[in-house]
PDB file with SEQRES, HELIX, SHEET and CRYST1 records, atoms N, CA, C and O in Angstrom:
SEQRES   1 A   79  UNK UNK UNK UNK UNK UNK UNK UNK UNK UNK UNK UNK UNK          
SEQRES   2 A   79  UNK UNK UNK UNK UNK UNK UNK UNK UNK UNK UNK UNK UNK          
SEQRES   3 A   79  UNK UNK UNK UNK UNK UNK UNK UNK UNK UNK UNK UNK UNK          
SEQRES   4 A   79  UNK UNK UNK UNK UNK UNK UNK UNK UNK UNK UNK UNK UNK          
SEQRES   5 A   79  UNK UNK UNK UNK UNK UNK UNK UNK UNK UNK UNK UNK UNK          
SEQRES   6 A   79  UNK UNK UNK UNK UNK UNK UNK UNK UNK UNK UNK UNK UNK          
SEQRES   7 A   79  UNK                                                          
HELIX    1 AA1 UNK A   12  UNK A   24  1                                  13    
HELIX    2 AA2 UNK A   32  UNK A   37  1                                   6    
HELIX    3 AA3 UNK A   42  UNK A   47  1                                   6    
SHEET    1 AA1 3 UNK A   2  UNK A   4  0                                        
SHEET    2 AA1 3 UNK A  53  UNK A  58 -1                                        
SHEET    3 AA1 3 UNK A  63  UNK A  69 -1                                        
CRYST1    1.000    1.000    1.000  90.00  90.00  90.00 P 1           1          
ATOM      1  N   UNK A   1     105.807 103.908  85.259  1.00  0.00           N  
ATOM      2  CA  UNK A   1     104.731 104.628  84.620  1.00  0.00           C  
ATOM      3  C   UNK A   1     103.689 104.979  85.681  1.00  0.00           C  
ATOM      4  O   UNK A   1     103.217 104.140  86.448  1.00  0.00           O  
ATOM      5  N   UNK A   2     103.258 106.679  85.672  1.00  0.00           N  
ATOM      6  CA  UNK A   2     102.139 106.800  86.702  1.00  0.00           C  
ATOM      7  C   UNK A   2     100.689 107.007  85.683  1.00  0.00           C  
ATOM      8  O   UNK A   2     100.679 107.801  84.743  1.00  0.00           O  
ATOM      9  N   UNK A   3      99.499 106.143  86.064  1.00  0.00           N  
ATOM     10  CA  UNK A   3      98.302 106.402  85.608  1.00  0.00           C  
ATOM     11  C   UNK A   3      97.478 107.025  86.260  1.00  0.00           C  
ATOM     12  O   UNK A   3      97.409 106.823  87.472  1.00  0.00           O  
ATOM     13  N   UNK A   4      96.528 108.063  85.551  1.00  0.00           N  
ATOM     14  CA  UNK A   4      95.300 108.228  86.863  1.00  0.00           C  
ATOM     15  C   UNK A   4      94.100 107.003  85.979  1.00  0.00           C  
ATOM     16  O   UNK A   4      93.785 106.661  84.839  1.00  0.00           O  
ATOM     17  N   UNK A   5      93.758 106.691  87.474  1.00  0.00           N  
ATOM     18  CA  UNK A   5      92.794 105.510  87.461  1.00  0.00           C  
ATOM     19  C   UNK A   5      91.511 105.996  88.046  1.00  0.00           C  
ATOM     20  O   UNK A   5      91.393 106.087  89.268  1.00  0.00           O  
ATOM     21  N   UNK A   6      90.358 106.373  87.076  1.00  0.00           N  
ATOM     22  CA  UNK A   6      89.221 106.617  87.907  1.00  0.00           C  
ATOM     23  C   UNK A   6      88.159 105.744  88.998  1.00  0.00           C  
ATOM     24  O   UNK A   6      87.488 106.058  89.981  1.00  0.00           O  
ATOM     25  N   UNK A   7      88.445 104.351  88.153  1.00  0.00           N  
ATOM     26  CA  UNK A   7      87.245 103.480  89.138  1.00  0.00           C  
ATOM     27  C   UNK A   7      88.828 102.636  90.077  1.00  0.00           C  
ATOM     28  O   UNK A   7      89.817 102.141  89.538  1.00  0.00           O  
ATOM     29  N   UNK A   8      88.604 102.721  91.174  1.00  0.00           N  
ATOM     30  CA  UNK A   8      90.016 101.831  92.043  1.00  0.00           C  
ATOM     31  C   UNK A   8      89.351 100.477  92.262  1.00  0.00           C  
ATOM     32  O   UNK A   8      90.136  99.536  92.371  1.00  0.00           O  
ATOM     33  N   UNK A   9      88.206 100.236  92.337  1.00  0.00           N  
ATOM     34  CA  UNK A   9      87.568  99.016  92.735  1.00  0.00           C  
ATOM     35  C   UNK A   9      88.071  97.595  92.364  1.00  0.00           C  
ATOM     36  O   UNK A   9      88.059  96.634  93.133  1.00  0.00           O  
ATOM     37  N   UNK A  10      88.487  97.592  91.166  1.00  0.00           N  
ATOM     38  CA  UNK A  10      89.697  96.446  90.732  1.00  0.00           C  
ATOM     39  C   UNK A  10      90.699  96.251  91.106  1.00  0.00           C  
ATOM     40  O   UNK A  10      91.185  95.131  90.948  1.00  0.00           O  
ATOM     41  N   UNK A  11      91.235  97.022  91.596  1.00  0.00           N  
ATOM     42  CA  UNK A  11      92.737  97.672  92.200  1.00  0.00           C  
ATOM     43  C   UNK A  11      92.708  97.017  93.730  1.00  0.00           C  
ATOM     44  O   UNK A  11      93.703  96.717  94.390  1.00  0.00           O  
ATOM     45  N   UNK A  12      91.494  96.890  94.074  1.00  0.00           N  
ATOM     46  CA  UNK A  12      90.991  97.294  95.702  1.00  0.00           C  
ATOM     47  C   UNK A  12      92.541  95.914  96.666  1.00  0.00           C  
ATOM     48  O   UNK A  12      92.931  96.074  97.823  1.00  0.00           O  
ATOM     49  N   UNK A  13      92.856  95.187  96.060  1.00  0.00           N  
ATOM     50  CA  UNK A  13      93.331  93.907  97.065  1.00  0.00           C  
ATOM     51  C   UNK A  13      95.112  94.494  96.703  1.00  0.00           C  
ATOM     52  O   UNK A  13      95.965  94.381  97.584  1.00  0.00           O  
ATOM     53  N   UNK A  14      95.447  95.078  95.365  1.00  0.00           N  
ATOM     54  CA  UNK A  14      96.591  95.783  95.188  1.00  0.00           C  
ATOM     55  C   UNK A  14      96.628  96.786  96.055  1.00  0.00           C  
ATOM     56  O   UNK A  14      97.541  96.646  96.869  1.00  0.00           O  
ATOM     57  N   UNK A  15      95.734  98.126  96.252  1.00  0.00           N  
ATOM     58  CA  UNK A  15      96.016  98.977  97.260  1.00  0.00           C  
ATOM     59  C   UNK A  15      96.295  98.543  98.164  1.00  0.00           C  
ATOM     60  O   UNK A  15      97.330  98.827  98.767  1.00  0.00           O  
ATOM     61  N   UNK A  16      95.433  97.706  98.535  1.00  0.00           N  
ATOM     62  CA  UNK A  16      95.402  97.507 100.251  1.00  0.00           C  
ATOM     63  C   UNK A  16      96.782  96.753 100.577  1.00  0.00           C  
ATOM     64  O   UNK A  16      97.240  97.154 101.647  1.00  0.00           O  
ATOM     65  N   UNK A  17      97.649  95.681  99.898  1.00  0.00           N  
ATOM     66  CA  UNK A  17      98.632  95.581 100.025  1.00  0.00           C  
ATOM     67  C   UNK A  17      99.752  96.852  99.971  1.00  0.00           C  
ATOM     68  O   UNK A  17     100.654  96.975 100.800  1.00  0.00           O  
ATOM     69  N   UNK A  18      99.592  97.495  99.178  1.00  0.00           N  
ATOM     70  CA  UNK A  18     101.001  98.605  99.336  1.00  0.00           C  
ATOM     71  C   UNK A  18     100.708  99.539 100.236  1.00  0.00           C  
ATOM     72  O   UNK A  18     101.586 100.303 100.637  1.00  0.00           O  
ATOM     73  N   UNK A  19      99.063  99.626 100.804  1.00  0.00           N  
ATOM     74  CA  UNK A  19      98.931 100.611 102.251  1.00  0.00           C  
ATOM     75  C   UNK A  19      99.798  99.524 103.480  1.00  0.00           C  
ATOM     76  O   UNK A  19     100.689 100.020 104.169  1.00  0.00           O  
ATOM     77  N   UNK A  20      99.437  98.125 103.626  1.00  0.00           N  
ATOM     78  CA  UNK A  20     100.005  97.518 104.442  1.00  0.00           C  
ATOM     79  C   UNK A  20     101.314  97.816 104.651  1.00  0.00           C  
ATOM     80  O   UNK A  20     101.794  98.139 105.737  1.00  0.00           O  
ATOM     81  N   UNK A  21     102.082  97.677 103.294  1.00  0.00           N  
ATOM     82  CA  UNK A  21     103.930  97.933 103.465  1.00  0.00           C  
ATOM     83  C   UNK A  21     103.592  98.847 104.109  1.00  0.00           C  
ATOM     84  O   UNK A  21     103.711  98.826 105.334  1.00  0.00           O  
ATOM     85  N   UNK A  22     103.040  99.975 103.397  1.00  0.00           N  
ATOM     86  CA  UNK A  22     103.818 101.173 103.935  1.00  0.00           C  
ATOM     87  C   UNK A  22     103.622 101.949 105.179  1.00  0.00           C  
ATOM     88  O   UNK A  22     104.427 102.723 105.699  1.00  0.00           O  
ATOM     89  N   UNK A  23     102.059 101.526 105.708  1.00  0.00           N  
ATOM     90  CA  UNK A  23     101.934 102.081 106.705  1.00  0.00           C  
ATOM     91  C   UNK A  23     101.923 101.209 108.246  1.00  0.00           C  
ATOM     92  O   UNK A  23     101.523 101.728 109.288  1.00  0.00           O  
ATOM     93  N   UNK A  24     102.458  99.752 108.141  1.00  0.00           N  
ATOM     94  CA  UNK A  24     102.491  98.697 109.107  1.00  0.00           C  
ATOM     95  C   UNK A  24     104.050  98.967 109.495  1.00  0.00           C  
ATOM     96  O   UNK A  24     104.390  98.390 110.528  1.00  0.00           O  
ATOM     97  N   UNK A  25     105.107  99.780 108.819  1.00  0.00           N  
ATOM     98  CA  UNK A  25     106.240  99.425 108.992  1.00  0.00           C  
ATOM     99  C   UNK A  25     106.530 100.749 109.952  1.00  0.00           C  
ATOM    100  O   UNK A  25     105.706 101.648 109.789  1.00  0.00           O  
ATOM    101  N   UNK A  26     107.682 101.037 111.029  1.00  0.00           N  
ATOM    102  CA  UNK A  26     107.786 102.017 111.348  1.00  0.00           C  
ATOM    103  C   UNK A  26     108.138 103.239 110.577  1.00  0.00           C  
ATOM    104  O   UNK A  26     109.036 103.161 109.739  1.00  0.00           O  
ATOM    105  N   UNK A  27     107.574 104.254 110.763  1.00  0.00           N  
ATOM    106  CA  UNK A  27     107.273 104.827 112.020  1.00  0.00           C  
ATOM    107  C   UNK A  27     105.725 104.931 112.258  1.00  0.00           C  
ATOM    108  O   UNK A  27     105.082 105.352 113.220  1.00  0.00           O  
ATOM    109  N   UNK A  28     105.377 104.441 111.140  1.00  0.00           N  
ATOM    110  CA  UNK A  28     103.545 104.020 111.150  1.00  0.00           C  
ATOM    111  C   UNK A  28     103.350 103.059 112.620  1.00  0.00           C  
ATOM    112  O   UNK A  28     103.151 103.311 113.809  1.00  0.00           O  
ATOM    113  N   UNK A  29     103.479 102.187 112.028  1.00  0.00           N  
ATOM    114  CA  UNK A  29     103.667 100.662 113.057  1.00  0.00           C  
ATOM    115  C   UNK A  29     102.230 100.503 112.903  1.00  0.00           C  
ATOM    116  O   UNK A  29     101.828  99.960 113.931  1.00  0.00           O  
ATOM    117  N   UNK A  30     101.125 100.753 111.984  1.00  0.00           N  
ATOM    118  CA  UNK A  30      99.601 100.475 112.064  1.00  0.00           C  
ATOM    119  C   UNK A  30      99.317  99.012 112.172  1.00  0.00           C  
ATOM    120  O   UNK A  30     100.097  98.121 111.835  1.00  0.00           O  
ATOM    121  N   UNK A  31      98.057  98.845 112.703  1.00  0.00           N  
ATOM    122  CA  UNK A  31      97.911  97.255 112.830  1.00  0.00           C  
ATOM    123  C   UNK A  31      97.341  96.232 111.453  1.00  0.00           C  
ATOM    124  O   UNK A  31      97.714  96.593 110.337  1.00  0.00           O  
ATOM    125  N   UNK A  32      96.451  94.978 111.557  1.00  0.00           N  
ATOM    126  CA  UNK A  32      95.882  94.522 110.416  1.00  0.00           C  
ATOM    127  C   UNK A  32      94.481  95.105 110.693  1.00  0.00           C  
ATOM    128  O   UNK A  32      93.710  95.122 109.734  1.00  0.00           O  
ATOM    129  N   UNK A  33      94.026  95.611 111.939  1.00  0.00           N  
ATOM    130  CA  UNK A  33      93.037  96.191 111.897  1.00  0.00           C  
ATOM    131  C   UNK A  33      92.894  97.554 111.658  1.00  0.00           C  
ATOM    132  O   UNK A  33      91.803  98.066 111.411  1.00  0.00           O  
ATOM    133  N   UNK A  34      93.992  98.195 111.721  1.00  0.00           N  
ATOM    134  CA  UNK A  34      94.271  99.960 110.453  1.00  0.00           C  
ATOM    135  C   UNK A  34      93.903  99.298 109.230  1.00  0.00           C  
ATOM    136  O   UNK A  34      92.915  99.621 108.570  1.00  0.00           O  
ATOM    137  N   UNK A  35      94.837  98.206 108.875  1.00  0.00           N  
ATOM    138  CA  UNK A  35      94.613  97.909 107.511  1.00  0.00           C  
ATOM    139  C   UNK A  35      93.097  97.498 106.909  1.00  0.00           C  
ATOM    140  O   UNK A  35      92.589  97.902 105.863  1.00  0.00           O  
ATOM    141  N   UNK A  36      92.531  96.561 107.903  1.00  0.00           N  
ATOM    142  CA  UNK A  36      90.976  96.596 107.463  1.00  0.00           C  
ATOM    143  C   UNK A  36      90.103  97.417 107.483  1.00  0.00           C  
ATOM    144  O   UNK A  36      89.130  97.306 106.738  1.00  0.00           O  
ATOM    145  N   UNK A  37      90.247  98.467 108.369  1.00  0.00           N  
ATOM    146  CA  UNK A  37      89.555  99.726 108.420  1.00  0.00           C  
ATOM    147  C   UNK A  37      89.832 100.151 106.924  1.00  0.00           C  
ATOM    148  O   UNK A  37      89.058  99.822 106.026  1.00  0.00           O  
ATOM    149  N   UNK A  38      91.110 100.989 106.669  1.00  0.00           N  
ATOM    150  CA  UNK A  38      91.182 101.349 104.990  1.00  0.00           C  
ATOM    151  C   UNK A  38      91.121 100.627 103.975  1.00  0.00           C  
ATOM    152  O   UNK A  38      91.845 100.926 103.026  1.00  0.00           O  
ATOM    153  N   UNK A  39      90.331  99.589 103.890  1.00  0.00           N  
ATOM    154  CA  UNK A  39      89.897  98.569 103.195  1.00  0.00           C  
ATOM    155  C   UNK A  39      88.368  98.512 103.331  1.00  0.00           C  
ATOM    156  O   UNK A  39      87.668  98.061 102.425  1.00  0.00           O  
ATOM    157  N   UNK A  40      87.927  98.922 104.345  1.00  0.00           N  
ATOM    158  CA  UNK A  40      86.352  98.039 104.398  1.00  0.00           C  
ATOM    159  C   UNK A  40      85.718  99.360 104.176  1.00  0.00           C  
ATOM    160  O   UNK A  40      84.808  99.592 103.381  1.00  0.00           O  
ATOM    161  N   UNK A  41      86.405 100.346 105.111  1.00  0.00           N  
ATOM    162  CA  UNK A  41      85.168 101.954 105.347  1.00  0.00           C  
ATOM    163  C   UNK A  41      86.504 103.024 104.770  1.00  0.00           C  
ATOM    164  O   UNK A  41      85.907 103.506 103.807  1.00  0.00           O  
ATOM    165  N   UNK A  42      87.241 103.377 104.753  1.00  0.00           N  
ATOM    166  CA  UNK A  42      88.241 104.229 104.381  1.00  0.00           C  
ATOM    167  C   UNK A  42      88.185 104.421 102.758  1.00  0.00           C  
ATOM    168  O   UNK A  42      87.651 105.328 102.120  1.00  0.00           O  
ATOM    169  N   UNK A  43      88.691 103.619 102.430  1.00  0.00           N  
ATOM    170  CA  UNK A  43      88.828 103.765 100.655  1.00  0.00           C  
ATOM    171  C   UNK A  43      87.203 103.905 100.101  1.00  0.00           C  
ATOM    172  O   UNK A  43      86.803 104.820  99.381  1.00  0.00           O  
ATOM    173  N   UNK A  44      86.371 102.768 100.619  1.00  0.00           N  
ATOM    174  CA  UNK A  44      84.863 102.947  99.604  1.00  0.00           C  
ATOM    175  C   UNK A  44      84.680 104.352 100.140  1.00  0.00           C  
ATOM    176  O   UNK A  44      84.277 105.181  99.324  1.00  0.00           O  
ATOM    177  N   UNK A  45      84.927 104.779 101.460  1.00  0.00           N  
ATOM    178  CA  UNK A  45      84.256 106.488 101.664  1.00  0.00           C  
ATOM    179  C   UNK A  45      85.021 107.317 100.723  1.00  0.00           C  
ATOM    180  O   UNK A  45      84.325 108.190 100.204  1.00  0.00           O  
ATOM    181  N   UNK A  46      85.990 107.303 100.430  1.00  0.00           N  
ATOM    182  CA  UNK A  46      86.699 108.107  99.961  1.00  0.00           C  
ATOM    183  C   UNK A  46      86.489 108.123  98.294  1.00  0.00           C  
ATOM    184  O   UNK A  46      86.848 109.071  97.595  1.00  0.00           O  
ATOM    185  N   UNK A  47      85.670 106.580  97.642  1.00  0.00           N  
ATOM    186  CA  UNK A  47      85.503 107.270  96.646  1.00  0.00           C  
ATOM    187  C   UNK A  47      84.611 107.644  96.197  1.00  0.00           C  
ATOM    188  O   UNK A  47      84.474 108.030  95.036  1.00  0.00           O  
ATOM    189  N   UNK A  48      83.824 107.601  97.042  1.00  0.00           N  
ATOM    190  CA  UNK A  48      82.186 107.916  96.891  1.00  0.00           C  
ATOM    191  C   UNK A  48      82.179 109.933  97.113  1.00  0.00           C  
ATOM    192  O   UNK A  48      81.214 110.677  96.933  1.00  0.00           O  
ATOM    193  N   UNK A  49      83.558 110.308  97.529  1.00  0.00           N  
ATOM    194  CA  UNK A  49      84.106 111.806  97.500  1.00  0.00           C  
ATOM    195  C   UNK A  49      83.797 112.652  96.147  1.00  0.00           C  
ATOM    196  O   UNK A  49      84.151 112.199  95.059  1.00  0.00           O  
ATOM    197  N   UNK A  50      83.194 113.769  96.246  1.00  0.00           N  
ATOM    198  CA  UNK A  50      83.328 114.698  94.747  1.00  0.00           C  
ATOM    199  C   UNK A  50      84.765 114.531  94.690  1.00  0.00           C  
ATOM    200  O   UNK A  50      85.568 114.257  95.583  1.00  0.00           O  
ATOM    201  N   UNK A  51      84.973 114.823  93.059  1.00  0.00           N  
ATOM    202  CA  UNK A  51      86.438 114.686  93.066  1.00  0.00           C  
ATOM    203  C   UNK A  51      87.610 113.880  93.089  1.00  0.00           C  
ATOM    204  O   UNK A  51      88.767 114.024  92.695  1.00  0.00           O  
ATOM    205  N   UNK A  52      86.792 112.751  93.824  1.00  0.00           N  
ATOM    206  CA  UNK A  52      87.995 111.494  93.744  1.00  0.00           C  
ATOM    207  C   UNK A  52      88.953 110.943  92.535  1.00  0.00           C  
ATOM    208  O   UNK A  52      88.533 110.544  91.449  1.00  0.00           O  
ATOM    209  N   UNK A  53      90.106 110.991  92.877  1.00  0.00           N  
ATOM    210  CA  UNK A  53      91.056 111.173  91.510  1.00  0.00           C  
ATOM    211  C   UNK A  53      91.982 109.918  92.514  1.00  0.00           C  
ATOM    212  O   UNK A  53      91.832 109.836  93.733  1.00  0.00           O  
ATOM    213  N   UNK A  54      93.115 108.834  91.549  1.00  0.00           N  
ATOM    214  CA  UNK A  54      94.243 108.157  92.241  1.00  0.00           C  
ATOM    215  C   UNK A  54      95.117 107.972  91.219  1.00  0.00           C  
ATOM    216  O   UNK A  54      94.812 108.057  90.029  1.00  0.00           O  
ATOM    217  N   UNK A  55      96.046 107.756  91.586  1.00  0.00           N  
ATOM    218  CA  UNK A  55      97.609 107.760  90.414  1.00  0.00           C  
ATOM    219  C   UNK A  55      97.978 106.755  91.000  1.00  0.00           C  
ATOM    220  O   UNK A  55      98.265 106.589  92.185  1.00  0.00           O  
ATOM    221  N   UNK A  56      97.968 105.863  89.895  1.00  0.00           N  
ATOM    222  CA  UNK A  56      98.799 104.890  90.027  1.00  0.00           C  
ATOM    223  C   UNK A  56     100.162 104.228  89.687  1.00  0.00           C  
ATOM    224  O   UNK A  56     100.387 103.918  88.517  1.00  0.00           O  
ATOM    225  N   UNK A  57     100.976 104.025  90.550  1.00  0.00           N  
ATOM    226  CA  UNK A  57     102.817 103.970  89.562  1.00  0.00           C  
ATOM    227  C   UNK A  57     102.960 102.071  89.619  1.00  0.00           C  
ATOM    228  O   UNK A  57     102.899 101.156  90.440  1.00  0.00           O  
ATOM    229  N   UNK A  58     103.167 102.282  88.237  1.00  0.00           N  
ATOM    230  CA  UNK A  58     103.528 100.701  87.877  1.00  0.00           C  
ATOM    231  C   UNK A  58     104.577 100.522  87.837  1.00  0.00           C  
ATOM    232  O   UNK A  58     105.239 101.560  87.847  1.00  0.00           O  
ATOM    233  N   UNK A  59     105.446  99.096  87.767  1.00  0.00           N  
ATOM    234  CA  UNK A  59     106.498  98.631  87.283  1.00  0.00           C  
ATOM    235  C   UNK A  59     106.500  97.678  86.373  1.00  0.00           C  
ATOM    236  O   UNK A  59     107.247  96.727  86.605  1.00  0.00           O  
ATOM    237  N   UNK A  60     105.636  97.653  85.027  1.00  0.00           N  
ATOM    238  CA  UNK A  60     105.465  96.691  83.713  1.00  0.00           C  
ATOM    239  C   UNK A  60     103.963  96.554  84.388  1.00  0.00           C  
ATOM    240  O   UNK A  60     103.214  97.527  84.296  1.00  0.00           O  
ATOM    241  N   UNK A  61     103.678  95.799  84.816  1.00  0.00           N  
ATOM    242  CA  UNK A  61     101.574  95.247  85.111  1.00  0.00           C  
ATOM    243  C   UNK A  61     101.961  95.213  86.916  1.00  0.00           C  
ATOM    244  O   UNK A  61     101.035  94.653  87.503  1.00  0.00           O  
ATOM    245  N   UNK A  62     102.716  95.521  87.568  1.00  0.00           N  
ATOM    246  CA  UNK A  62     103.252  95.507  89.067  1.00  0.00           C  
ATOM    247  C   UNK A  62     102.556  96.824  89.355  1.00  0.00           C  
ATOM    248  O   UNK A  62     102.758  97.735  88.552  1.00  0.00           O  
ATOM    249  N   UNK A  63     101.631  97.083  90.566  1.00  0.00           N  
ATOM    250  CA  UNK A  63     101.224  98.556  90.880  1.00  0.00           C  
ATOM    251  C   UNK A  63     102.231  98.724  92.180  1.00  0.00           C  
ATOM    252  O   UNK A  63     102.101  98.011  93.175  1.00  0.00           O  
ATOM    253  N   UNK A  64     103.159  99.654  92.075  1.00  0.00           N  
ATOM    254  CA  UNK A  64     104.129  99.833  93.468  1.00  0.00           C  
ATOM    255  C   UNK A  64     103.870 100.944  93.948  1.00  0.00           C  
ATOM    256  O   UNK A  64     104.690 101.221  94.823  1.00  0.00           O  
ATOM    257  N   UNK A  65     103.025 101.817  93.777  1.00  0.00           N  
ATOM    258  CA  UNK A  65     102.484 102.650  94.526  1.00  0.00           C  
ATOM    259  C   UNK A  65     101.357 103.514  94.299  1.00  0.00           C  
ATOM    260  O   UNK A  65     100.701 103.434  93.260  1.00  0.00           O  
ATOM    261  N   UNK A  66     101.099 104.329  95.208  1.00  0.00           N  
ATOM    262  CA  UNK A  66      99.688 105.194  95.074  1.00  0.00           C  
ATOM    263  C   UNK A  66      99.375 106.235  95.570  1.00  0.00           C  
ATOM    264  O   UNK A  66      99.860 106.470  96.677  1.00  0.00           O  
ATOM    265  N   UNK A  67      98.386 107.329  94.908  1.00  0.00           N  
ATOM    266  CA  UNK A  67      98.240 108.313  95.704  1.00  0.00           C  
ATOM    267  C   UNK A  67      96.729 108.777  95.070  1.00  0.00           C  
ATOM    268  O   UNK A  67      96.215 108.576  93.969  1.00  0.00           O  
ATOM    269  N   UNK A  68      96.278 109.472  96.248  1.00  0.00           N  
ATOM    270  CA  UNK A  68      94.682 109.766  96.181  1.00  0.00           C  
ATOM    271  C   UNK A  68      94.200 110.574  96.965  1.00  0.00           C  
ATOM    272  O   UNK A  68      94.786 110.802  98.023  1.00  0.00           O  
ATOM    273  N   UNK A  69      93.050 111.188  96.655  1.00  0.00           N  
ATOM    274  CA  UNK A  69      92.952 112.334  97.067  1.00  0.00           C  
ATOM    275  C   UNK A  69      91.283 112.812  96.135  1.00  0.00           C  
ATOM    276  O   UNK A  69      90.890 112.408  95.040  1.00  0.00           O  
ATOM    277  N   UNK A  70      90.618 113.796  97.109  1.00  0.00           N  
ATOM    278  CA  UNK A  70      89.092 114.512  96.929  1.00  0.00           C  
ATOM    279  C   UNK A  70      89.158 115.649  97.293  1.00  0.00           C  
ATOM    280  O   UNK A  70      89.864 116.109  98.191  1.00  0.00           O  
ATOM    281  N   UNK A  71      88.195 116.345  96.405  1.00  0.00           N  
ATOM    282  CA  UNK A  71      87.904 117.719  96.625  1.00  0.00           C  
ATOM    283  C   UNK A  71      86.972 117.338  97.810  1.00  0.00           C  
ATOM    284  O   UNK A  71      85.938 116.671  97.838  1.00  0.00           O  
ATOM    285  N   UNK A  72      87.911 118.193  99.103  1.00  0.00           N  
ATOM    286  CA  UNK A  72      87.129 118.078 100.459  1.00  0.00           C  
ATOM    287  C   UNK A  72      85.999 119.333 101.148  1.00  0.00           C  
ATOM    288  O   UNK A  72      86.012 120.551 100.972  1.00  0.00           O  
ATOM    289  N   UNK A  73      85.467 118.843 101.621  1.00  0.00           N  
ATOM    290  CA  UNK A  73      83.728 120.083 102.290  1.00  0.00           C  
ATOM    291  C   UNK A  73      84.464 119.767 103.616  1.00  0.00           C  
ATOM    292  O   UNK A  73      85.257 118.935 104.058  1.00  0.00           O  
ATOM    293  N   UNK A  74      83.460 121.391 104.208  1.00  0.00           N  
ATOM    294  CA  UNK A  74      83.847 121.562 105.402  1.00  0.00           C  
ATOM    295  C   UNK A  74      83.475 120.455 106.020  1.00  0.00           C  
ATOM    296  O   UNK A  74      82.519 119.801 105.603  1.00  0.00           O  
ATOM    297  N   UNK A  75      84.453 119.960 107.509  1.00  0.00           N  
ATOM    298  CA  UNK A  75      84.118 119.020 108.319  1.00  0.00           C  
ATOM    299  C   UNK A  75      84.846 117.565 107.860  1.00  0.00           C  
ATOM    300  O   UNK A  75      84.921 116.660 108.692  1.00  0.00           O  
ATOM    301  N   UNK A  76      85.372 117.387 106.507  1.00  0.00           N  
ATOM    302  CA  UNK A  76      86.241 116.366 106.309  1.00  0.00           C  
ATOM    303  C   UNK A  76      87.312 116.648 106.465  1.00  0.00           C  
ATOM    304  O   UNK A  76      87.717 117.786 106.231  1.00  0.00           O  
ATOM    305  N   UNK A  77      88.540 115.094 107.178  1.00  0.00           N  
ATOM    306  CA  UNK A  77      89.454 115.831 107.159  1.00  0.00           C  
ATOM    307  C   UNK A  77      90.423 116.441 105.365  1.00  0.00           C  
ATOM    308  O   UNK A  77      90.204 116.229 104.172  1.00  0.00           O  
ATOM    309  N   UNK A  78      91.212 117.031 105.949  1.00  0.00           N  
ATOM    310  CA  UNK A  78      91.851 117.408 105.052  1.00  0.00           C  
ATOM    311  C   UNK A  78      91.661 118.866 103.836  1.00  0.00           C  
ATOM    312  O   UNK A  78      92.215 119.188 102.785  1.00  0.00           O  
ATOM    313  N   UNK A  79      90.609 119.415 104.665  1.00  0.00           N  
ATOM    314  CA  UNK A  79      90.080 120.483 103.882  1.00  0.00           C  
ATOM    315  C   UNK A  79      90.572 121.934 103.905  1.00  0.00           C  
ATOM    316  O   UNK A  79      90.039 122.778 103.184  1.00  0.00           O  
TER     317      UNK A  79                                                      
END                                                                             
């Protein structure tokens, strides 16, 4: 099942585990300090974004993945 989830802040120790899988493993190879970065300053910036929207895919009360995303202004990436 995918949800959109407006507030992630509950979520916050679930994300940050399934960013770890996915982006610590190759061809990422990111460190635990990538991972604390999108944990400490990455995600709160991002939802403090106009627009901030995340989907979340469960497996029964299991969150196995995620995706997220803001309506971006000039000078952020991704715009």
């Amino acid at each position: 099942m995918v949800e959109l989830v407006g507030d992630v802040r509950p979520l916050r120790d679930d994300l940050v585990e399934i960013y770890r899988d996915a982006f610590c493993a190759p061809p990422y190879e990111e460190t635990e300090a990538d991972v604390a970065q999108f944990r400490d300053e990455k995600l709160p910036e991002h939802l403090g974004r106009d627009g901030f929207r995340c989907a979340v895919a469960r497996d029964g009360d299991r969150i196995v993945g995620f995706a997220c995303g803001y309506t971006g202004a000039r000078g952020q990436p991704w715009t």
